[in-house]
C-alpha positions, 0 to 999 in steps of 0.5 A: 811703896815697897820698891828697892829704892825705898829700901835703899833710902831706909838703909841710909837714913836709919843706918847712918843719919842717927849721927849728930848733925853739926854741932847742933843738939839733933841728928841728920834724920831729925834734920832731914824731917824738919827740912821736908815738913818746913817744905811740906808747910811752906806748900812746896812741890813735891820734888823740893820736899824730897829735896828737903829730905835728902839734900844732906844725903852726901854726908852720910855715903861719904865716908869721911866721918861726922864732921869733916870741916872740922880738920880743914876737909870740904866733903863736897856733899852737895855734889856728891848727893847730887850726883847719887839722887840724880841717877834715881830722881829727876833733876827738880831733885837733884839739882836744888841739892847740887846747889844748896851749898851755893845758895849759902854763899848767894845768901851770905853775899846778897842778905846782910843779916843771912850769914849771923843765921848760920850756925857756927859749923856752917860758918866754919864750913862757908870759907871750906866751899868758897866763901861770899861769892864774887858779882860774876858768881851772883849772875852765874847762880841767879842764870841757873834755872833750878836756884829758886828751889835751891835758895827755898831749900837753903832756907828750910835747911838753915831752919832746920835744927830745932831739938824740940820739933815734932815731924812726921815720919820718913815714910811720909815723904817718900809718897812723892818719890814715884812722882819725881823717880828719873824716867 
């Protein structure tokens, strides 16, 4: 797949995900490896392993520098991410994305164990996007036809931070893009 928006994915992910994701010991390409072959082993559709693979894109075309939550700013990534795949994948895409941050709160509210999982900048970061969700937040993310994908896409997402982990590479998981490329 030599198209520009291979390219233009390469240019984000070498150029900008060498970065430290967090406060864990791996950066946001490590990150974006591991949450695709967590979906990829897990024998989820095309479309969640891209997913997977770029749903933290909105922290790396921000702006806002490394960690953000740490003075007090949501980046709001999740939205932005969204919006950015969103005019080049269908929304089997977009949407888990724009939702990944939700499904933490859904998960911290509705798993008591879900939230002592969370590393400590995620902690940090769940009062920032609005913390445990109300029973009217619960119904509203549970109508949502994409919140599956995007609880499946939390989980790989909160898994996805082991040092020592072995993936295979970034042009791997971009086989799937001309399956889930906007029409």
């Amino acid at each position: 797949m030599n198209d520009p928006l291979r390219q233009e994915l390469l240019e984000i992910f070498a150029g900008r995900a060498t970065r430290r994701y967090g406060l864990s010991d791996i950066n946001q390409l490590q990150h974006a490896l591991q949450a695709a072959a967590l979906a990829e082993a897990d024998g989820a559709p095309p479309a969640t392993v891209l997913a997977s693979l770029l749903h933290d894109v909105g922290h790396m075309i921000h702006g806002l520098g490394e960690d953000p939550a740490s003075q007090g700013v949501d980046d709001v990534h999740e939205a932005l991410g969204a919006q950015w795949l969103a005019e080049r994948f269908e929304p089997a895409v977009s949407e888990p994305v724009r939702l990944h941050v939700t499904a933490k709160r859904y998960l911290c509210t509705v798993e008591p164990d879900y939230f002592g999982k969370l590393a400590a900048d995620s902690v940090r970061s769940l009062e920032l996007q609005g913390g445990l969700m109300s029973p009217d937040e619960v119904e509203a993310f549970r109508a949502n036809p994409y919140h599956a994908e995007a609880v499946r896409l939390r989980r790989y997402d909160e898994e996805a931070k082991d040092p020592r982990a072995s993936t295979p590479d970034f042009d791997h998981y971009l086989r799937h893009v001309p399956a889930c490329r906007r029409a």
